[in-house]
C-alpha atoms as a printed R data frame, in Angstrom:
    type eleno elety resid chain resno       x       y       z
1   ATOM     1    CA   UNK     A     1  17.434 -24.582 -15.699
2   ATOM     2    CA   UNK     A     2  18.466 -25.548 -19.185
3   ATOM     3    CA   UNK     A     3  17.946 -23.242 -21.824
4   ATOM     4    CA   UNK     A     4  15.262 -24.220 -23.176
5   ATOM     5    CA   UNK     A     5  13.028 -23.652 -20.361
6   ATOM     6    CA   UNK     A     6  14.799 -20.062 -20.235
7   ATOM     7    CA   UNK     A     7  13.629 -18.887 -23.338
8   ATOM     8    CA   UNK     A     8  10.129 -20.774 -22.610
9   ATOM     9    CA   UNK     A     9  10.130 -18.410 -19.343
10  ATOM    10    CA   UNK     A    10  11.202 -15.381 -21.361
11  ATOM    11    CA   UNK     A    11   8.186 -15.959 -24.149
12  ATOM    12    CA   UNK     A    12   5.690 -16.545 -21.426
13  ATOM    13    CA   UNK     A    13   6.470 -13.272 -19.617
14  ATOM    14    CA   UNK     A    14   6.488 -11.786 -23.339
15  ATOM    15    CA   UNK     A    15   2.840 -12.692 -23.092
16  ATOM    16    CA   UNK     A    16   2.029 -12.130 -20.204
17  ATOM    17    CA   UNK     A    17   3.082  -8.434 -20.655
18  ATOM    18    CA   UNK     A    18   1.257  -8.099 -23.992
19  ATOM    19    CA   UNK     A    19  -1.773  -9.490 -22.638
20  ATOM    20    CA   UNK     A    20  -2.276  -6.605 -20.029
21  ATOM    21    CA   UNK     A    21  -1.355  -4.267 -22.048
22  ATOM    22    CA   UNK     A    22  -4.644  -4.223 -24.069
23  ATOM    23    CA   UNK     A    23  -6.826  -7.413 -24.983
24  ATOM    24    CA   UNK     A    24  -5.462  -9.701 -27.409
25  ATOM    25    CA   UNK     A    25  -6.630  -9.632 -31.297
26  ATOM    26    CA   UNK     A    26  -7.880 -13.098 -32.548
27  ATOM    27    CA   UNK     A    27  -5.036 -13.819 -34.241
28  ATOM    28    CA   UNK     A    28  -2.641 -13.441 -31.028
29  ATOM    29    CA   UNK     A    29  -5.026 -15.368 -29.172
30  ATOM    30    CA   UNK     A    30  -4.558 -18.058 -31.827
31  ATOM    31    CA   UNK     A    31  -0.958 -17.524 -31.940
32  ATOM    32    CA   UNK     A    32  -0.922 -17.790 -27.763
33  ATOM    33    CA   UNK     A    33  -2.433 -21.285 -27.526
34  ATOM    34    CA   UNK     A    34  -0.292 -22.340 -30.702
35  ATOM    35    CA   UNK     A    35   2.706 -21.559 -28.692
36  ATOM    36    CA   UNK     A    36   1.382 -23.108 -25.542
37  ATOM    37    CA   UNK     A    37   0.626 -26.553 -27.230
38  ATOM    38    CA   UNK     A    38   4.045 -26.864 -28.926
39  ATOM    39    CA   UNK     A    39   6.203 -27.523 -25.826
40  ATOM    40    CA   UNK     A    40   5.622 -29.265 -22.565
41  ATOM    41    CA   UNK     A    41   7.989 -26.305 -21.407
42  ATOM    42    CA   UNK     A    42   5.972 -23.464 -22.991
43  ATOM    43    CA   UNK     A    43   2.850 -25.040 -21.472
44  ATOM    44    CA   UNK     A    44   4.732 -25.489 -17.749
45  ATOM    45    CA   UNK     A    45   5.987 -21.933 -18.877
46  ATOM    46    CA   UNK     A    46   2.179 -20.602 -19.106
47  ATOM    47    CA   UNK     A    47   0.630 -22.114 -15.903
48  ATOM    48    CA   UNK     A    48   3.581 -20.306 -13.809
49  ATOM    49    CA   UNK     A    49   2.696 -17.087 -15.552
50  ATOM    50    CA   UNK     A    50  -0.954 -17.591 -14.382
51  ATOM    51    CA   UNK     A    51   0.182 -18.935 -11.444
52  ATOM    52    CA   UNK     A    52   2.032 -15.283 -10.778
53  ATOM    53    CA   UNK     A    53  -1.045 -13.373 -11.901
54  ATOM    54    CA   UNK     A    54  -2.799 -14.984  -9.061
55  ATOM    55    CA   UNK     A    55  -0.679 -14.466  -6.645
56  ATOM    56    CA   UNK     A    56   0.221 -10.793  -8.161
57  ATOM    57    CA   UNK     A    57  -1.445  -8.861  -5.143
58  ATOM    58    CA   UNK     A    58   0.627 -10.884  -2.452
59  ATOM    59    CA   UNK     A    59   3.933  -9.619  -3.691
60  ATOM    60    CA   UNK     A    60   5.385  -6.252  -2.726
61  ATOM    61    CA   UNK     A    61   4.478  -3.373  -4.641
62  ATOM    62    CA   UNK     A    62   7.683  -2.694  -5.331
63  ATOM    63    CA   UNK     A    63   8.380  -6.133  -7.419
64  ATOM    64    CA   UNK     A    64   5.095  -5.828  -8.995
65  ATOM    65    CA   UNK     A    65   4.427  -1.778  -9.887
66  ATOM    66    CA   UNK     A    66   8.303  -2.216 -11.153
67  ATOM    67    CA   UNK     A    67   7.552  -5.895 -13.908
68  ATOM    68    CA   UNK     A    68   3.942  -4.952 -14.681
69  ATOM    69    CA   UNK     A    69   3.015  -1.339 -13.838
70  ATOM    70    CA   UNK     A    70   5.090   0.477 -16.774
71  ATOM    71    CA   UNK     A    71   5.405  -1.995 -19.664
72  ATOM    72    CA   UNK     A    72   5.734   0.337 -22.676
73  ATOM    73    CA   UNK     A    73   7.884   2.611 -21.277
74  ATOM    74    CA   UNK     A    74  11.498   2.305 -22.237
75  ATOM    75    CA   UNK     A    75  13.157  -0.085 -19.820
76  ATOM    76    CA   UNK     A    76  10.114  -2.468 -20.740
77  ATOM    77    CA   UNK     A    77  12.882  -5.439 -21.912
78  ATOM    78    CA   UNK     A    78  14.682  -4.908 -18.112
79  ATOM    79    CA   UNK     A    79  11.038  -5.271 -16.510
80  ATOM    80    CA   UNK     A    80  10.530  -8.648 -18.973
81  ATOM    81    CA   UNK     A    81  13.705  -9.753 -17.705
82  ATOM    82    CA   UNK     A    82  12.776  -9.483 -14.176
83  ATOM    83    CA   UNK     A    83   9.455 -11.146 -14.945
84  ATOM    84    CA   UNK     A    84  11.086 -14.321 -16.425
85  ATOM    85    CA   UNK     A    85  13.417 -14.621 -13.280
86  ATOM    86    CA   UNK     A    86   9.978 -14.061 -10.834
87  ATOM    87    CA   UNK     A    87   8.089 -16.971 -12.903
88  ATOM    88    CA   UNK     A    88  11.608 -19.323 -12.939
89  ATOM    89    CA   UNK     A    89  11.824 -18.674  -9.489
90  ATOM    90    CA   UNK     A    90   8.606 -19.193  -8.014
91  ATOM    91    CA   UNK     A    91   7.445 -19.996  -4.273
92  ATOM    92    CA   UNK     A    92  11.133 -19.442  -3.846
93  ATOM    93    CA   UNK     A    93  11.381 -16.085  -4.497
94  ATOM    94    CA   UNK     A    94   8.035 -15.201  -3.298
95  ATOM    95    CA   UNK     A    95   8.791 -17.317   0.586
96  ATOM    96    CA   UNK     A    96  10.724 -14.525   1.791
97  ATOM    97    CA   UNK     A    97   8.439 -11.974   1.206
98  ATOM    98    CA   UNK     A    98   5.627 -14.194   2.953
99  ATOM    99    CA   UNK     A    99   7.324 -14.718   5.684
100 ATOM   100    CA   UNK     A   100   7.219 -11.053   5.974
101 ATOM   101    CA   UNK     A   101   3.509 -10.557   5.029
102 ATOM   102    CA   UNK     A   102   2.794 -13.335   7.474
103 ATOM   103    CA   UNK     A   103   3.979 -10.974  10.631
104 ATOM   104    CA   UNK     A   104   0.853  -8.894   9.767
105 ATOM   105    CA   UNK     A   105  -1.489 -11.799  10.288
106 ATOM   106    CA   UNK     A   106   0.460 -12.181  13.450
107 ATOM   107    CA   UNK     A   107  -0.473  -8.884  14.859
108 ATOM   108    CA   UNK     A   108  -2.760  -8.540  18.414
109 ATOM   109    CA   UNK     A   109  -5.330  -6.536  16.070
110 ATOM   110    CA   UNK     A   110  -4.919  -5.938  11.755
111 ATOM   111    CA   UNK     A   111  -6.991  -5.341   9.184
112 ATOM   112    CA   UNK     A   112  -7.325  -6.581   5.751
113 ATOM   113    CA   UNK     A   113  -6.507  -4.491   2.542
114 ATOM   114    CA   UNK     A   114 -10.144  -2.668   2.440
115 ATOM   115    CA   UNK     A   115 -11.178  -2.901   5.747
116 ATOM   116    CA   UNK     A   116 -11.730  -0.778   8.740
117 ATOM   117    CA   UNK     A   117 -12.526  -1.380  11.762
118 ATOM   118    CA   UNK     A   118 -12.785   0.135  16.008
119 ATOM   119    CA   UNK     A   119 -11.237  -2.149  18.882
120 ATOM   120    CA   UNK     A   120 -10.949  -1.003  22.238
121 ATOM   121    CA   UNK     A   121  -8.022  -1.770  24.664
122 ATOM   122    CA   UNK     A   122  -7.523  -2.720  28.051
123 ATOM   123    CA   UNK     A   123  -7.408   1.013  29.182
124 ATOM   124    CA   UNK     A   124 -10.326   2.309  27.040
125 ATOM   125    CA   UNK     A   125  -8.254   3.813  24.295
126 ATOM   126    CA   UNK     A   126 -10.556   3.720  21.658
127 ATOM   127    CA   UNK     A   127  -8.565   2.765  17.595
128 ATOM   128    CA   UNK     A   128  -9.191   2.862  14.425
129 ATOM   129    CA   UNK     A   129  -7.730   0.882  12.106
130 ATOM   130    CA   UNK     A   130  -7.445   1.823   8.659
131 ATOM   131    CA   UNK     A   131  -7.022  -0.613   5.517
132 ATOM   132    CA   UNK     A   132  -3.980  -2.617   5.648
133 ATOM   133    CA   UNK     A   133  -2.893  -1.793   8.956
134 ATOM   134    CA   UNK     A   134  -0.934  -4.153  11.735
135 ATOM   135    CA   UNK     A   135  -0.186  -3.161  15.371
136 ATOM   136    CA   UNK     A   136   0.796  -4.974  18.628
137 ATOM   137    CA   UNK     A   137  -0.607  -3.424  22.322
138 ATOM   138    CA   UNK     A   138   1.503  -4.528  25.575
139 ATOM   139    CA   UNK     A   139   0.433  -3.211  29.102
140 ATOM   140    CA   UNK     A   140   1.914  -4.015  32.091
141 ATOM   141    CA   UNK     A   141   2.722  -2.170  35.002
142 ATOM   142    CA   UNK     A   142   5.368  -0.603  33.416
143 ATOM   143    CA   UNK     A   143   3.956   0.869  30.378
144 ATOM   144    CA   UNK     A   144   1.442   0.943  27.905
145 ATOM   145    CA   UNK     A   145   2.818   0.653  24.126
146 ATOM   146    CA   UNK     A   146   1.501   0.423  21.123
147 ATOM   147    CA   UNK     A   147   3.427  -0.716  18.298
148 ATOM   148    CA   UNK     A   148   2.475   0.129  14.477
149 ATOM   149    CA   UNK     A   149   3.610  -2.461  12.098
150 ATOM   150    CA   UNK     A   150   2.348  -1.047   9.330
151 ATOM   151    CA   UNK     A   151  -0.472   1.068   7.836
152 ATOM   152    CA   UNK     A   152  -2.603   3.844   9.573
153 ATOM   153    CA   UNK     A   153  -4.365   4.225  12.700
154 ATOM   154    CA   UNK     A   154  -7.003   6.539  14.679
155 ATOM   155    CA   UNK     A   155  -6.445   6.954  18.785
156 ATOM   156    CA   UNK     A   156  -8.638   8.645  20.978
157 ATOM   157    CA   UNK     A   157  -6.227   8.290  24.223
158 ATOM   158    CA   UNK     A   158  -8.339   9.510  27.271
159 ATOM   159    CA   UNK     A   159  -6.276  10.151  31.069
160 ATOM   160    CA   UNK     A   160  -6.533   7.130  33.181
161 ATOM   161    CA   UNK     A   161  -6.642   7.898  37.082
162 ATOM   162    CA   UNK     A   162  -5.752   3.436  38.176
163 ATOM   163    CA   UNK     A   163  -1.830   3.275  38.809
164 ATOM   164    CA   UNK     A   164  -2.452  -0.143  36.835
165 ATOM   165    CA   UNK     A   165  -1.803   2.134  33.474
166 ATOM   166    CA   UNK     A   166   1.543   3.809  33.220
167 ATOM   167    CA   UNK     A   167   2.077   6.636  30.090
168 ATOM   168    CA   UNK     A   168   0.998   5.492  26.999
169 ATOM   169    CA   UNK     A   169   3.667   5.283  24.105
170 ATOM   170    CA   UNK     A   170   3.245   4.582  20.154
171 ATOM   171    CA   UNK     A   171   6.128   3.017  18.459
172 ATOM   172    CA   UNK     A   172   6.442   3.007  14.389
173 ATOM   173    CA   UNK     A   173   9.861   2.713  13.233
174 ATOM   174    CA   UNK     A   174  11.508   6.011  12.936
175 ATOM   175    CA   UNK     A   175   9.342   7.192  16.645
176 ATOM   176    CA   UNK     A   176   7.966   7.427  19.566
177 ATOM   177    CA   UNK     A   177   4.966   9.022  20.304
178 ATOM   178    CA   UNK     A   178   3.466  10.081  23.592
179 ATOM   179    CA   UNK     A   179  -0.231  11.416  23.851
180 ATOM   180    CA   UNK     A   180  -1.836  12.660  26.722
181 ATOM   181    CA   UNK     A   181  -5.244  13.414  26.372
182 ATOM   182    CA   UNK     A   182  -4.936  13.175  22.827
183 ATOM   183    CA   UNK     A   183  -7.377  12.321  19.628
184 ATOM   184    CA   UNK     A   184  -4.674  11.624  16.837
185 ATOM   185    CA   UNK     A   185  -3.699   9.666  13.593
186 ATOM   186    CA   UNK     A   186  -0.391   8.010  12.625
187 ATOM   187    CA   UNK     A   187   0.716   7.067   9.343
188 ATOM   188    CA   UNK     A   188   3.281   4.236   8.985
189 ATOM   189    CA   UNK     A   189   5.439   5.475   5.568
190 ATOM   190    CA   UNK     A   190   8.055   3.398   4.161
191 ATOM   191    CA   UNK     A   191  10.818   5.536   5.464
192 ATOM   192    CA   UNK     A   192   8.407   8.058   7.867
193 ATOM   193    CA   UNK     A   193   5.838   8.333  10.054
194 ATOM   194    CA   UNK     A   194   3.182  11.135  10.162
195 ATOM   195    CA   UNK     A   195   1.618  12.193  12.943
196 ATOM   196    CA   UNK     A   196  -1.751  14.615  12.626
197 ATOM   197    CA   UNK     A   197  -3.402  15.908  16.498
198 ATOM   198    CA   UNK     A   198  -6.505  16.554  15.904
199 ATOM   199    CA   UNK     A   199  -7.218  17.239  20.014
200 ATOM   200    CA   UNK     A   200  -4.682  17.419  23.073
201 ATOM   201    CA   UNK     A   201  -1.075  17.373  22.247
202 ATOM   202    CA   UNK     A   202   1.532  14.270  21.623
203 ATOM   203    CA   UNK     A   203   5.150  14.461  22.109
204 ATOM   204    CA   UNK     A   204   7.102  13.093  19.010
205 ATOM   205    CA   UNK     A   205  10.340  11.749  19.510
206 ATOM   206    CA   UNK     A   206  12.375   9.972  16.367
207 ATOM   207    CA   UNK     A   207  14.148   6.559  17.914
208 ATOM   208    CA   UNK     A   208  17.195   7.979  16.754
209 ATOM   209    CA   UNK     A   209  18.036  11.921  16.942
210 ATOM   210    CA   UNK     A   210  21.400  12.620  17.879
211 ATOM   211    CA   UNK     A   211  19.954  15.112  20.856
212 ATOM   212    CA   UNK     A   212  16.512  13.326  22.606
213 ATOM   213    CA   UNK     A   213  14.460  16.630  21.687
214 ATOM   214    CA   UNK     A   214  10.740  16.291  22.668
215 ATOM   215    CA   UNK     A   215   8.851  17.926  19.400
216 ATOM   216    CA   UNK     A   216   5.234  19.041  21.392
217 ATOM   217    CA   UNK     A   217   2.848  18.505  18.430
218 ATOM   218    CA   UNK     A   218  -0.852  20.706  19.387
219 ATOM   219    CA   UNK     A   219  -3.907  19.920  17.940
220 ATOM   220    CA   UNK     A   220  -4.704  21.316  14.862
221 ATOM   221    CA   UNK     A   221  -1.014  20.516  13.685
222 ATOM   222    CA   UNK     A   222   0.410  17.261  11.583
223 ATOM   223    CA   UNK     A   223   4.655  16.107  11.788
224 ATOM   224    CA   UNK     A   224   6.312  14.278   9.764
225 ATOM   225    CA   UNK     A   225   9.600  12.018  11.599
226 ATOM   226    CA   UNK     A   226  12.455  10.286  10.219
227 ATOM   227    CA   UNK     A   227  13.901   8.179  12.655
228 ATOM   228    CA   UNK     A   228  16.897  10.845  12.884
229 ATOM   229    CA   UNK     A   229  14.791  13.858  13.053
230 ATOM   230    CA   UNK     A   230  11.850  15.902  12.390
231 ATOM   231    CA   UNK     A   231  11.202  16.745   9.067
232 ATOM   232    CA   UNK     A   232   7.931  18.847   9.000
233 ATOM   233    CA   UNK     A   233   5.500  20.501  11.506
234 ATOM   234    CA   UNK     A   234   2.649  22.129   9.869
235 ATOM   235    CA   UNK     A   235  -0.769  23.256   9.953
236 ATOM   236    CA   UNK     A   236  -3.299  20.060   9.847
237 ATOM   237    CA   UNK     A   237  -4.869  19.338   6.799
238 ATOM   238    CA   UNK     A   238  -8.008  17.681   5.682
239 ATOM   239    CA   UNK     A   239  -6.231  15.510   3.801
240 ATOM   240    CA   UNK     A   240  -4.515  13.599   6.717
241 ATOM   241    CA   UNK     A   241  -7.626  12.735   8.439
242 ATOM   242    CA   UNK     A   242 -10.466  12.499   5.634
243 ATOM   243    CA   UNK     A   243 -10.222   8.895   5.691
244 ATOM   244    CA   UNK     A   244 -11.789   8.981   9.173
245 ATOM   245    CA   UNK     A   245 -14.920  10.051   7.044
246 ATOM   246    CA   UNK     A   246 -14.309   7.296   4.574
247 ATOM   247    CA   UNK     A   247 -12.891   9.258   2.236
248 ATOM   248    CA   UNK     A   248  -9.759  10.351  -0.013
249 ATOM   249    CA   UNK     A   249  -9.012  14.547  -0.353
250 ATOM   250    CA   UNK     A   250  -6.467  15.499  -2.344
251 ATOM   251    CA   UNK     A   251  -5.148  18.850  -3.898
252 ATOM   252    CA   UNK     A   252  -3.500  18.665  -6.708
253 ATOM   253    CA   UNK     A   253  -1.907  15.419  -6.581
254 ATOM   254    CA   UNK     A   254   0.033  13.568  -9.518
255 ATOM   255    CA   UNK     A   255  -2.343  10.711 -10.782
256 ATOM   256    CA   UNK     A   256   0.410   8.098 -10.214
257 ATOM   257    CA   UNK     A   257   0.548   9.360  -6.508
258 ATOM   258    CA   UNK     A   258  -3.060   9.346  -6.396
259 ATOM   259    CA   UNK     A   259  -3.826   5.777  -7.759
260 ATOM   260    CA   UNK     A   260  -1.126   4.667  -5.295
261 ATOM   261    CA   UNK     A   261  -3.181   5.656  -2.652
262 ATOM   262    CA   UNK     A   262  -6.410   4.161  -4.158
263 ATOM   263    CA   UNK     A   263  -4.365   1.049  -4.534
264 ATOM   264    CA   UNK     A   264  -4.093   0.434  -0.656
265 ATOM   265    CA   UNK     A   265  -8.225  -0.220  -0.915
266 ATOM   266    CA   UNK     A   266  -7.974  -2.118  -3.976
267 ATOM   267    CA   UNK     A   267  -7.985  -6.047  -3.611
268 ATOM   268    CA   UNK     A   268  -6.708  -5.855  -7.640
269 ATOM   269    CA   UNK     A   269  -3.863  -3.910  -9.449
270 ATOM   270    CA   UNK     A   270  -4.301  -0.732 -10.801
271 ATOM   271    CA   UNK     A   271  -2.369   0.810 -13.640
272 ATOM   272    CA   UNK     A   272  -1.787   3.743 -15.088
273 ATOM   273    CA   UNK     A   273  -0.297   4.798 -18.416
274 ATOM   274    CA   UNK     A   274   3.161   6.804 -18.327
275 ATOM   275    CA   UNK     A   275   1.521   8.729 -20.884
276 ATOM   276    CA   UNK     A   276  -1.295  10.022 -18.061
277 ATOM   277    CA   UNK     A   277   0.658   9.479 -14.611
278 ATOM   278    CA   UNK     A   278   1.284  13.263 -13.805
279 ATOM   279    CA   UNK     A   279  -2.317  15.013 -14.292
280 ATOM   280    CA   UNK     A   280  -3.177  16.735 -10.913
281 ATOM   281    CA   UNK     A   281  -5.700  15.332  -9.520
282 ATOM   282    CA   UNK     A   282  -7.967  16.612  -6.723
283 ATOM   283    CA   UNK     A   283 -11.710  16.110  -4.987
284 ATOM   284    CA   UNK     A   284 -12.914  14.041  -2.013
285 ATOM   285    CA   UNK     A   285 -13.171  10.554  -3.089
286 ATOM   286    CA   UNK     A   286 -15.284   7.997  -1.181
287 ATOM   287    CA   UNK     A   287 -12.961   5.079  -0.369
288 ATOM   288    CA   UNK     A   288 -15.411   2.429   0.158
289 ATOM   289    CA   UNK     A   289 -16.476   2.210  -3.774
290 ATOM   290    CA   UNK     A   290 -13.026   1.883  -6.134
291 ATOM   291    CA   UNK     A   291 -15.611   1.725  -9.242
292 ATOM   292    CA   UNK     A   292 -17.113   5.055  -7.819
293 ATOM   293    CA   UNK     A   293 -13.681   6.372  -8.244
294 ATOM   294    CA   UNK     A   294 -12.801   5.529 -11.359
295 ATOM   295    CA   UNK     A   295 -15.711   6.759 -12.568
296 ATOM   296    CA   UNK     A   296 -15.415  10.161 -11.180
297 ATOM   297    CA   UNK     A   297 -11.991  10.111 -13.005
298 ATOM   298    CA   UNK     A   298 -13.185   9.162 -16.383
299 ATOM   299    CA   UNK     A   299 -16.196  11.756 -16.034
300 ATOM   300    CA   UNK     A   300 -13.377  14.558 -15.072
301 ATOM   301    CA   UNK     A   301 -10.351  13.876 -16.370
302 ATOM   302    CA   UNK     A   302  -9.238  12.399 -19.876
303 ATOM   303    CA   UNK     A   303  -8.742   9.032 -18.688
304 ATOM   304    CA   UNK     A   304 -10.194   5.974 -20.058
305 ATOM   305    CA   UNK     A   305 -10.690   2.990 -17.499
306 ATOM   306    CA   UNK     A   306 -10.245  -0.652 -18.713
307 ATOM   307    CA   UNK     A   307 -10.310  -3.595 -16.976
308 ATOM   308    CA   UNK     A   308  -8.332  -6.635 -17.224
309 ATOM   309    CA   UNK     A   309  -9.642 -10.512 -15.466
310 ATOM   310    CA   UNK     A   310 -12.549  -9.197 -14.549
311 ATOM   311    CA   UNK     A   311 -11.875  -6.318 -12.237
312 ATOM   312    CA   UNK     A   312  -8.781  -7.426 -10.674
313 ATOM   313    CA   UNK     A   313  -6.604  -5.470 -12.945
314 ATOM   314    CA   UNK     A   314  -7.218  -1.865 -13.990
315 ATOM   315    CA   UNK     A   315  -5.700  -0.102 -16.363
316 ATOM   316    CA   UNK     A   316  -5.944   4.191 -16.523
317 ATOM   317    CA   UNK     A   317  -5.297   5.677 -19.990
318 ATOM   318    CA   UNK     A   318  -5.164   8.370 -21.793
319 ATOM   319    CA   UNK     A   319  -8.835   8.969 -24.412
């Protein structure tokens, strides 16, 4: 890359920045397409920017919460930086990611960010797949496993008399879990899983505890497993299974944690100012309207909602 297609790169995520921040005056529009129209590599420059914006909600949240979430906080140059290298990069930089996203699309069942749905398997366990969520199911005559990829899931495991169907057995990455009789959630974290019983009892096991304890989790009781070792066993709360009723409880949560978990029904990118991201939020929010949400926010909190390309981005900020 020679350097003047750098600092073409560089300007163009300058812009791109500025432009989400808040709508541009006139005379930055003006200024925008005057900069476009005096390069060929300020105008190539440009169409990878929108070509990124696009494609924003296909990269990890990581990448994109860390370039476009916080722009006016202090290390807003670093996240311009970062930016420029995403947009000189391109499909390259985005491939490896895909390649992971595409193992979700290879799932037996999945869901789509926003949906839910029921499936039943071979044995009559009855599932619930929440937004976003990947497993695979394998039954043979030696066992019955389920294996969470990612996101959340319902099961309503009943006892099975045929000697076709051996014990059934959830794996997520730091556990195994082992119902019997059981109605129960699990929660695939980045780093842990959470388990909630809400009827029967499962036996949690993290894949890699130094001693192979059995944690007996009852019903009425939610866990929380790294894959070395149990790191909570508490009383269930409403809050771990209120998105069985299609909604989002909270208590007192930090609006940055809260928005992250509106975010995982949200097709878009939602944003919230540094200058807002710790109010405490809490309600029962119904999951199946975002605009129902934000509204409830705006009419509760001081929070203004604006919207950015139509209402793909969202931005949450202080009145």
């Amino acid at each position: 890359m020679n350097k003047t297609s750098k600092k073409s790169l560089q300007e163009a995520a300058e812009w791109l920045v500025k432009q989400q921040e808040k709508p541009l005056t006139p005379v930055e529009q003006t200024q925008l397409e005057h900069w476009q129209q005096s390069s060929a590599n300020n105008r190539f420059a440009w169409q990878r920017a929108q070509r990124f914006i696009n494609q924003v909600d296909t990269l990890p949240k990581d990448i994109a919460y860390a370039v476009l979430n916080r722009p006016d906080d202090k290390e807003r140059r670093l996240n311009i930086g970062k930016l420029a290298l995403l947009l000189a990069t391109g499909p390259i930089a985005w491939g490896a990611y895909k390649t992971v996203e595409s193992q979700h699309w290879r799932a037996d069942y999945r869901t789509a960010k926003g949906q839910m749905k029921q499936v039943t398997l071979p044995d009559g366990t009855q599932v619930t797949l929440n937004t976003a969520t990947a497993f695979d199911a394998f039954f043979d005559g030696k066992e019955r496993l389920l294996a969470l990829r990612e996101g959340e899931i319902q099961l309503h495991v009943t006892k099975v008399t045929s000697q076709d169907f051996r014990p059934f057995i959830v794996s997520t990455q730091e556990a195994f879990l082992s119902p019997l009789e059981a109605n129960f959630t699990v929660r695939q974290y980045r780093h842990t899983t959470r388990l909630g019983v809400i009827e029967g009892r499962v036996e949690a096991m993290p894949k890699f505890a130094e001693h192979k304890e059995k944690n007996i989790i009852l019903a009425g009781h939610q866990a929380e497993l790294s894959d070395h070792s149990l790191l909570s066993h508490e009383a269930l709360s409403s809050d771990t299974i209120s998105w069985l009723n299609n909604m989002l409880a909270v208590h007192n949560m930090p609006l940055h944690q809260f928005i992250q978990e509106v975010s995982r029904y949200h097709r878009g990118l939602l944003r919230v100012s540094p200058k807002i991201e710790n109010i405490e939020i809490s309600g029962a929010f119904p999951i199946t309207d975002i605009n129902v949400i934000l509204n409830m926010l705006s009419n509760t909190y001081p929070i203004e909602i604006k919207n950015h390309l139509g209402n793909y981005w969202i931005t949450l900020e202080a009145v």
